[in-house]
MDTraj code that builds the backbone (N, CA, C; nanometers):
import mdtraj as md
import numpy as np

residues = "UNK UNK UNK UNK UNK UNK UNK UNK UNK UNK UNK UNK UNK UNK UNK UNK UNK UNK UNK UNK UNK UNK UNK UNK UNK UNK UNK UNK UNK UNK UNK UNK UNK UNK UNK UNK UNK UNK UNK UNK UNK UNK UNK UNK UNK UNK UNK UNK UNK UNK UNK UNK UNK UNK UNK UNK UNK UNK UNK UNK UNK UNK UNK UNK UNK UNK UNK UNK UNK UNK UNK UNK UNK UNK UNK UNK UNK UNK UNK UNK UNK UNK UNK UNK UNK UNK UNK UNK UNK UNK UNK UNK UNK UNK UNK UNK UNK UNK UNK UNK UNK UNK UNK UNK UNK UNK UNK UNK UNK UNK UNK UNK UNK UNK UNK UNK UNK UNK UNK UNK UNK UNK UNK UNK UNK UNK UNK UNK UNK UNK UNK UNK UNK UNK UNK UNK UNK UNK UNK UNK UNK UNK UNK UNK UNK UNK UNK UNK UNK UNK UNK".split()
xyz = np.array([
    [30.0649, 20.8684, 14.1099],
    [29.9535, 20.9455, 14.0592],
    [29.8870, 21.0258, 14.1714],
    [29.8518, 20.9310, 14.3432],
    [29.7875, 21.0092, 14.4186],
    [29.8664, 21.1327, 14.4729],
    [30.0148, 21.1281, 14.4288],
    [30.1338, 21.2407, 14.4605],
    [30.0990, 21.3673, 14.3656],
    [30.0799, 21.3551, 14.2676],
    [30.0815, 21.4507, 14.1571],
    [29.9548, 21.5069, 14.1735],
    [29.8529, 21.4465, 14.2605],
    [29.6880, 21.5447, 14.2308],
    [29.6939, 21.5459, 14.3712],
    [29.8061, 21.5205, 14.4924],
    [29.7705, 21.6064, 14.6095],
    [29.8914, 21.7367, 14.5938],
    [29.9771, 21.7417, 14.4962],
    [30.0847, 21.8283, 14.4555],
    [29.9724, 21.8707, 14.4245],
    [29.9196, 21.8918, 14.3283],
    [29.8456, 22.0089, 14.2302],
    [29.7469, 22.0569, 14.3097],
    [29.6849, 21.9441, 14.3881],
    [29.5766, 22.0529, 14.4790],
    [29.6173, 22.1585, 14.5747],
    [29.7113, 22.0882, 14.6288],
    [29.8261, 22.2092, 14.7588],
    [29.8694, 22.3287, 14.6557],
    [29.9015, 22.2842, 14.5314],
    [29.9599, 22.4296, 14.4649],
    [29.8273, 22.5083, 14.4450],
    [29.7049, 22.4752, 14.4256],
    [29.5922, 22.5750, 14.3502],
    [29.5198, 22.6273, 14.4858],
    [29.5421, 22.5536, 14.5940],
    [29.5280, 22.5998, 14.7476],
    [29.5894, 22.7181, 14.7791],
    [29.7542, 22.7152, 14.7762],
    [29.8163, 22.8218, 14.7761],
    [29.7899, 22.9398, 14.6914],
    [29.7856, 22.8824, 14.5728],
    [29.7896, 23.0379, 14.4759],
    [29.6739, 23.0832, 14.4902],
    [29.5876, 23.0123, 14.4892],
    [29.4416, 23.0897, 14.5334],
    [29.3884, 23.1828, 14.6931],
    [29.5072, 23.1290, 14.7621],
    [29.5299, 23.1897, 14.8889],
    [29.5741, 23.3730, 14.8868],
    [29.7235, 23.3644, 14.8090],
    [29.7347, 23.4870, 14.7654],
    [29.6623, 23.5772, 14.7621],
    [29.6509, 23.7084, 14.8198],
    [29.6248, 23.8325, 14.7602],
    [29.6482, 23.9201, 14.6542],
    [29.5946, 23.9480, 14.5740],
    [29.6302, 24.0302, 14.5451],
    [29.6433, 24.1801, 14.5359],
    [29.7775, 24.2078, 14.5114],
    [29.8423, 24.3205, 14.5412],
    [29.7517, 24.4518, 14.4972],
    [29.6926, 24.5415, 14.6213],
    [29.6369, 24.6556, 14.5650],
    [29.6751, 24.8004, 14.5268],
    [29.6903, 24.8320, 14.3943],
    [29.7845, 24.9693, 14.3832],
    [29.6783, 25.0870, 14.3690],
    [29.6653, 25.1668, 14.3864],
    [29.5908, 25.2782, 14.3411],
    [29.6087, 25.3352, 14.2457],
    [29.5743, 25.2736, 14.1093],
    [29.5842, 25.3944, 14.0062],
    [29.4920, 25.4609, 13.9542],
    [29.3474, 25.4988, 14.0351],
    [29.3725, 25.6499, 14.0168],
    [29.4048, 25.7635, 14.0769],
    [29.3664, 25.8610, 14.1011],
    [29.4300, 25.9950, 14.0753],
    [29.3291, 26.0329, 14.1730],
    [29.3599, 25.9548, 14.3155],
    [29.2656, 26.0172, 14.4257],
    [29.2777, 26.1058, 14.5333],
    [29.4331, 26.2112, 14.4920],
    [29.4204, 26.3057, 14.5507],
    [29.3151, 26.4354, 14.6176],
    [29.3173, 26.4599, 14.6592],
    [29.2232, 26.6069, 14.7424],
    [29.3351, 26.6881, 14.6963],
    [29.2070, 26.7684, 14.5789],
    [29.2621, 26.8905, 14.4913],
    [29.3258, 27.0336, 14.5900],
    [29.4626, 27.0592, 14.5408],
    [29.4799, 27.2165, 14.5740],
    [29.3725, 27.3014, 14.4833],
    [29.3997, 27.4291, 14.5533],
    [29.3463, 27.5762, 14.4406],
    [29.4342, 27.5767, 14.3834],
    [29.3491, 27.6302, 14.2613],
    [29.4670, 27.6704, 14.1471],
    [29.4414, 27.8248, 14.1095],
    [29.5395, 27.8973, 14.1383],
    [29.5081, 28.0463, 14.1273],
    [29.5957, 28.0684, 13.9432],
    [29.5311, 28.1488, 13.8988],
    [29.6170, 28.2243, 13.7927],
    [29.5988, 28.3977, 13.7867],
    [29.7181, 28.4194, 13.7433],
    [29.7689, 28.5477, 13.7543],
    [29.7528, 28.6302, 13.6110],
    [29.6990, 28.7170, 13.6472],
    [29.6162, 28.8073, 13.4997],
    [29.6520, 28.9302, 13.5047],
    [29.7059, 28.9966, 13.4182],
    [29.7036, 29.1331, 13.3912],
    [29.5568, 29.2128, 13.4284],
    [29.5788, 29.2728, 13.4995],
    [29.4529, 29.3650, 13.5220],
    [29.4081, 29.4697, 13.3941],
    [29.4731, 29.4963, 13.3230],
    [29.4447, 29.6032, 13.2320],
    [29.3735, 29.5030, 13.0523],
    [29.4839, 29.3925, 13.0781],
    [29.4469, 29.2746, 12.9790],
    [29.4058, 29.1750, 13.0082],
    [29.2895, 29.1407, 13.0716],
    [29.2350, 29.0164, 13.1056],
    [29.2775, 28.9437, 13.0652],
    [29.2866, 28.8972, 12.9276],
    [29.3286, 28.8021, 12.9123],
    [29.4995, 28.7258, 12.8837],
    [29.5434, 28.8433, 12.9597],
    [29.7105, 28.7895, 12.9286],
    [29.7238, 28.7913, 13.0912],
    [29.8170, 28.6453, 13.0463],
    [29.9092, 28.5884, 13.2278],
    [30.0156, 28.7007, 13.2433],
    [30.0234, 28.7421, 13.4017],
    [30.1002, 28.8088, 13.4716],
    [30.1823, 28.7895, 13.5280],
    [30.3141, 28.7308, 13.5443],
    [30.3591, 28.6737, 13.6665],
    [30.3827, 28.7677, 13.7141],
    [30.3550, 28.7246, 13.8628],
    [30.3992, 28.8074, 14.0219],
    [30.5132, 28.8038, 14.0662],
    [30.5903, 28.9383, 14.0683],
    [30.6996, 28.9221, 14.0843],
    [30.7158, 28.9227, 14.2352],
    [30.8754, 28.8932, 14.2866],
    [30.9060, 28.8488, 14.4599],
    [30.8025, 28.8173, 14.5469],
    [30.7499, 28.6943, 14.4455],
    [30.6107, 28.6730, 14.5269],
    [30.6287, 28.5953, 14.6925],
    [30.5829, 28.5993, 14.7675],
    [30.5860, 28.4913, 14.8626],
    [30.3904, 28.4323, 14.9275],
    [30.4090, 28.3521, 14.9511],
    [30.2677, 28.2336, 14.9925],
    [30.2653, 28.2165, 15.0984],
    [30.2124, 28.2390, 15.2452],
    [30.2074, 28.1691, 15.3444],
    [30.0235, 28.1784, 15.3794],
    [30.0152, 28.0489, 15.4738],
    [29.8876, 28.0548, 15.5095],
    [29.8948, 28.0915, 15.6546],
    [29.7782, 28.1691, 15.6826],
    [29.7917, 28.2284, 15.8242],
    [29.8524, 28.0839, 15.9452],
    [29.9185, 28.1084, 15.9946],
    [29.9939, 28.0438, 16.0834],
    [30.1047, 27.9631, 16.0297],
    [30.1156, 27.9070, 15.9195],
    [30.1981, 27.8139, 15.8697],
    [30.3075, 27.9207, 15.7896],
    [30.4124, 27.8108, 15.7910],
    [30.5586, 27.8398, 15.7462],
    [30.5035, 27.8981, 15.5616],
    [30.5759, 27.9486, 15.5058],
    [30.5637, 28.0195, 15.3900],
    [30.5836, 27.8560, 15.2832],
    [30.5124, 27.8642, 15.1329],
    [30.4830, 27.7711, 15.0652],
    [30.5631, 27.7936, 14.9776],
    [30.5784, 27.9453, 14.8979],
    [30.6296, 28.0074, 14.8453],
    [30.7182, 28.0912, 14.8848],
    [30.8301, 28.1281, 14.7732],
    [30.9629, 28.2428, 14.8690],
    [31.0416, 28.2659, 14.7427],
    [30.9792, 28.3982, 14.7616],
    [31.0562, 28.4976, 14.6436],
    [31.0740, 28.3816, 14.5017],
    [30.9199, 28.3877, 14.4549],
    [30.9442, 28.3604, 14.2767],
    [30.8909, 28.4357, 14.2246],
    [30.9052, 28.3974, 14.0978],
    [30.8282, 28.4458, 13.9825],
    [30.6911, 28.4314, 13.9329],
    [30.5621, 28.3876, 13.9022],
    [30.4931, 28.3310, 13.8960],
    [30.3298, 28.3625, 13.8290],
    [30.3065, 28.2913, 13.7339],
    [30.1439, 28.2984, 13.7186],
    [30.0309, 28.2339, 13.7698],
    [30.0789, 28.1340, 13.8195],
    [29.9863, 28.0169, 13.8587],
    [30.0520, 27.9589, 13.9717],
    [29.9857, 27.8791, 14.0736],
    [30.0452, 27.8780, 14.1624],
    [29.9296, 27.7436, 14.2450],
    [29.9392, 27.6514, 14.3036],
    [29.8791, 27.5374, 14.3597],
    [29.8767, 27.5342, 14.4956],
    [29.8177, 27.5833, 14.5889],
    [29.7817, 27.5822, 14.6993],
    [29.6688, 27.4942, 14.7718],
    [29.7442, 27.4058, 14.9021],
    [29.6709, 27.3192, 14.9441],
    [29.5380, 27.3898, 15.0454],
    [29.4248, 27.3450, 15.0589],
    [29.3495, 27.3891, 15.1394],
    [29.3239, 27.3262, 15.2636],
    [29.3075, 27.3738, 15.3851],
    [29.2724, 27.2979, 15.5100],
    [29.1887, 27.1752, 15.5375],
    [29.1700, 27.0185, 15.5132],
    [29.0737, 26.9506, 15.5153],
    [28.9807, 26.9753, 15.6709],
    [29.0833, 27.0112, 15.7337],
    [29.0156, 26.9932, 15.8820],
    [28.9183, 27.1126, 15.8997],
    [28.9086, 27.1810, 15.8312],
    [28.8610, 27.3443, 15.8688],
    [28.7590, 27.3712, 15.7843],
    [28.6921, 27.4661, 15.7803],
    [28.5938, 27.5020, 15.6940],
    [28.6852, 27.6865, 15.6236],
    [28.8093, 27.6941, 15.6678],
    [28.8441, 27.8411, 15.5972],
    [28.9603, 27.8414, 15.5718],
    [29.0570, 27.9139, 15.5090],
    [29.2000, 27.8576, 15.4956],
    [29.2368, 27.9595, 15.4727],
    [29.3129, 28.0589, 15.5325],
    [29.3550, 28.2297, 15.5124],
    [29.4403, 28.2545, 15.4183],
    [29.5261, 28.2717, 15.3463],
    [29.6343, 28.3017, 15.2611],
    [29.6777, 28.4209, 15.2720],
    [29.8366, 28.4651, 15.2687],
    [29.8850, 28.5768, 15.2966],
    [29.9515, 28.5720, 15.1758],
    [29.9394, 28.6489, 15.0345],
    [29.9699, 28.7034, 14.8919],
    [30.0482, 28.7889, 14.9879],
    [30.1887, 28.7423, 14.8866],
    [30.3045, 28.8847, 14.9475],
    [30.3624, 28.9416, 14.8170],
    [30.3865, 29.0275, 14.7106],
    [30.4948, 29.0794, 14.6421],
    [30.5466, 29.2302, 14.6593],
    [30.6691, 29.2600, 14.6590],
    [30.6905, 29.3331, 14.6633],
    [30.6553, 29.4528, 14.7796],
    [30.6664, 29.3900, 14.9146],
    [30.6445, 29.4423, 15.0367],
    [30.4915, 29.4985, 15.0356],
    [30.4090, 29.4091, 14.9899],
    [30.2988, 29.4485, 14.9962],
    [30.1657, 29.3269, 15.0502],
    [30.1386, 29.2949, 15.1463],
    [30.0503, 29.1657, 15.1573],
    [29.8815, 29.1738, 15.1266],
    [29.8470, 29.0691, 15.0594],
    [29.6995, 29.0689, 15.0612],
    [29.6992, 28.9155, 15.1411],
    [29.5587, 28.9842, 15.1817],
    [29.5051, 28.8571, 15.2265],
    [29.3823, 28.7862, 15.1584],
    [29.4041, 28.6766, 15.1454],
    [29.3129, 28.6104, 15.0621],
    [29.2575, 28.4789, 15.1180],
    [29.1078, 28.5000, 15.1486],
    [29.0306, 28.4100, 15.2341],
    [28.9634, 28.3199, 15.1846],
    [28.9704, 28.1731, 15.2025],
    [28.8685, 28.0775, 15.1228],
    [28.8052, 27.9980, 15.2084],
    [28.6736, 27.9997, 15.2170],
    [28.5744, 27.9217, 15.2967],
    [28.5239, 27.7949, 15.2521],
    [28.4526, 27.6981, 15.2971],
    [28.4102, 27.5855, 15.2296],
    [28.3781, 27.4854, 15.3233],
    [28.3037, 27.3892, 15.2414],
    [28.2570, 27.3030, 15.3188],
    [28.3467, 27.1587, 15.2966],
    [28.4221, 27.0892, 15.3886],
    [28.5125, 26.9834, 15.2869],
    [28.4352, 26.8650, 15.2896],
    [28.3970, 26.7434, 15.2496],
    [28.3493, 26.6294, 15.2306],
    [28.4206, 26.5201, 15.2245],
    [28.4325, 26.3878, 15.2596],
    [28.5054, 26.2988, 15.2284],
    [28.4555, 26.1935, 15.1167],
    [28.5250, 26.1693, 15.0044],
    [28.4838, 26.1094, 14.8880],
    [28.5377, 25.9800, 14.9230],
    [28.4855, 25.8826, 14.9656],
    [28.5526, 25.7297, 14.8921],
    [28.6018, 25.6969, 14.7836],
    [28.6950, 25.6429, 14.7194],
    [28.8089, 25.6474, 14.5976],
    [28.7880, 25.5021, 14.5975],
    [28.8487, 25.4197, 14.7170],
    [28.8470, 25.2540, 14.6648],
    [28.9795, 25.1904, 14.7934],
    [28.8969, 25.0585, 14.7835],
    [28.9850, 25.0066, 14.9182],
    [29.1626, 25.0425, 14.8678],
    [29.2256, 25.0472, 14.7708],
    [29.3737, 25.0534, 14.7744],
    [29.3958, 25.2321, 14.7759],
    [29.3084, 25.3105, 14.7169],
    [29.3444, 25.4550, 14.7432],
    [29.2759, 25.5285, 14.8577],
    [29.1631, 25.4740, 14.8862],
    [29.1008, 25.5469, 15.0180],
    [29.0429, 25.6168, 15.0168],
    [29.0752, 25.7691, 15.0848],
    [28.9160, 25.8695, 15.0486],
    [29.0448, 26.0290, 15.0484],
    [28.9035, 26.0846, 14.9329],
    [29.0148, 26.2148, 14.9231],
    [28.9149, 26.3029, 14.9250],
    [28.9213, 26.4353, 14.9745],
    [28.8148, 26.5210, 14.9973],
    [28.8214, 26.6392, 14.9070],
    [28.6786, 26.6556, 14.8742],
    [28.5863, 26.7346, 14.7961],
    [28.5384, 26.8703, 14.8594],
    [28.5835, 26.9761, 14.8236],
    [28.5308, 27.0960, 14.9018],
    [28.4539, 27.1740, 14.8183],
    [28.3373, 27.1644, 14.8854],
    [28.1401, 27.2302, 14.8506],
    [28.1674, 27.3922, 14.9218],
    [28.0655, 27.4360, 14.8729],
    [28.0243, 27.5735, 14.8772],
    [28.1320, 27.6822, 14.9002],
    [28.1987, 27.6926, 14.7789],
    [28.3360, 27.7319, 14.8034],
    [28.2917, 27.9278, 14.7788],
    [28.3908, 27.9889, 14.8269],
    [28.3521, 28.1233, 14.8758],
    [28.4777, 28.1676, 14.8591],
    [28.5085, 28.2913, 14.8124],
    [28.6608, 28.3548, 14.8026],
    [28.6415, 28.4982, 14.8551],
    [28.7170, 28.5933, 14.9472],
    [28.6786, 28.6939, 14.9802],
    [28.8490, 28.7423, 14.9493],
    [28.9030, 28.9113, 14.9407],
    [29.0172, 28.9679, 14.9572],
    [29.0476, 29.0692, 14.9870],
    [29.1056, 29.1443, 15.0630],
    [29.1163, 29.2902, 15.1373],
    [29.1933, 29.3743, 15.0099],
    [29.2032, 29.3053, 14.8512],
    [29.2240, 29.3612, 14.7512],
    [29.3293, 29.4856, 14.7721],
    [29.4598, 29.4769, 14.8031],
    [29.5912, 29.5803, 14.8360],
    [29.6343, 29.5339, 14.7223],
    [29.7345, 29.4522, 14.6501],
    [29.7836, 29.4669, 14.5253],
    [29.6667, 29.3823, 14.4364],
    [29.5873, 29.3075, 14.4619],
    [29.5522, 29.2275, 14.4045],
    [29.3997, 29.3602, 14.3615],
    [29.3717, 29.3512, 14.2452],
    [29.2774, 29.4303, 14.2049],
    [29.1386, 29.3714, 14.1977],
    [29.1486, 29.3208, 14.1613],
    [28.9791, 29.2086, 14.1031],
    [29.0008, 29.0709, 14.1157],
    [28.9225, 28.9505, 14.1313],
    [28.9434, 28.8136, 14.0580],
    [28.8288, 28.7765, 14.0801],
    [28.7954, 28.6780, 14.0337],
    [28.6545, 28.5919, 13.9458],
    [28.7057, 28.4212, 13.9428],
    [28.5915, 28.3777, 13.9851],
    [28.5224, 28.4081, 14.0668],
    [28.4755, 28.4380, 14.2012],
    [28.3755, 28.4700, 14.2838],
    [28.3641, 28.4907, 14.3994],
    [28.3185, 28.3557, 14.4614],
    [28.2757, 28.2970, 14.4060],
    [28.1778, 28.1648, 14.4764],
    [28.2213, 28.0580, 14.3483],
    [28.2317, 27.9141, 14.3755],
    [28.2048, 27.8072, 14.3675],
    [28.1337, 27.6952, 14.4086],
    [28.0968, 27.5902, 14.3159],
    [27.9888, 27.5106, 14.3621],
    [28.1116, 27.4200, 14.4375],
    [28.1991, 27.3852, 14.3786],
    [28.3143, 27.2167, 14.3967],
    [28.4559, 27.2585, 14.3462],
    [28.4846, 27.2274, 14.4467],
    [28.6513, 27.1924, 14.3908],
    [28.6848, 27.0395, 14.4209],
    [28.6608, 27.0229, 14.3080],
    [28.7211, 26.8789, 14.2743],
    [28.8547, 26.7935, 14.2111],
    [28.8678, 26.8541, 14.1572],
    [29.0206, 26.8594, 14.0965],
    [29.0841, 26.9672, 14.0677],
    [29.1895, 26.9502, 14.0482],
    [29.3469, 27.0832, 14.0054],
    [29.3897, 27.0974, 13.8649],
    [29.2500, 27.0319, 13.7903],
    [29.3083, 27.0262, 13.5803],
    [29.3038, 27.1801, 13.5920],
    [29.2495, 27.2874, 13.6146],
    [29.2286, 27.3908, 13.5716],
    [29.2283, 27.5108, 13.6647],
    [29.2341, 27.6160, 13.6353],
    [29.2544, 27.7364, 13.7487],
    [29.1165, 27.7261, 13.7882],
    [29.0755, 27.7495, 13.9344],
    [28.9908, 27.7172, 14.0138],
    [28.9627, 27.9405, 14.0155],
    [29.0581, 27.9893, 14.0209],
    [29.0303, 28.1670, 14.0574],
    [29.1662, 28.2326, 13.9744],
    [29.0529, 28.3266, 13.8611],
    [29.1642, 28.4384, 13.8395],
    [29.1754, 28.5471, 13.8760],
    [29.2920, 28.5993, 13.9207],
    [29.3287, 28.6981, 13.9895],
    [29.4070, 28.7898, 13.9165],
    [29.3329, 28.9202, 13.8897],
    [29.4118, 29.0572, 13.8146],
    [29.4835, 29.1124, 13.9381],
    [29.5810, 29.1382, 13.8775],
    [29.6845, 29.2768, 13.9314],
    [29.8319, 29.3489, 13.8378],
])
top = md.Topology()
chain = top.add_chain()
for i, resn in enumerate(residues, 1):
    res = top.add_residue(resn, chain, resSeq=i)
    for name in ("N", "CA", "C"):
        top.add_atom(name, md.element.get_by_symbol(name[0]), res)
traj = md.Trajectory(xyz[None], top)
């Protein structure tokens, strides 16, 4: 009998020892921009950009020669500006985004993913004609186009 209740205590010792295993399920990424592509003449109809290419000032190209309306671009956490070089059709714009980034706590198994405040969009507008908006309060997530862009 004193075998079986120092067995059972050593087992509820152990299992209670265990950790348990921490997964992250949620969804605590640090949002890209989400650009969409608009007919300039029809606001409201998608454009894709043809032989488009993506690079951010200094970095290797994101994009290379597609097709495209929409498009997910990561922003700089370390920086407060993140340049973008819009290429189609031998033509480049540059497209500038400013901001303030923040670090959000998520939870001890996902960690922290950052939130970018006082968001600002500027463009030297060469193919790109108009887009809306100019300013943001947050980019917080990637559910939805963050800037539309006519051309």
């Amino acid at each position: 009998m004193k075998k079986i209740i120092v067995i059972l205590l050593l087992s509820i010792v152990i299992i209670s020892a265990c950790e348990k295993d921490d997964f992250c399920v949620q969804n605590p990424v640090t949002p890209n921009l989400v650009l969409r592509f608009y007919d300039t003449n029809d606001r409201e109809t998608l454009k894709p950009v043809p032989s488009f290419y993506v690079w951010a000032e200094g970095k290797d190209t994101i994009f290379k020669d597609v097709s495209t309306d929409s498009i997910y671009i990561p922003l700089n956490s370390l920086m407060t500006q993140t340049v973008y070089n819009l290429s189609t059709e031998n033509t480049i714009n540059q497209f500038t985004v400013n901001y303030t980034p923040n670090e959000e706590y998520v939870s001890r198994s996902c960690g922290f993913k950052i939130i970018f405040n006082e968001v600002t969009f500027t463009s030297d507008n060469t193919w790109i004609t108009d887009f809306t908006p100019e300013t943001l309060t947050t980019i917080d997530n990637q559910n939805e186009a963050h800037v539309q862009i006519f051309h």
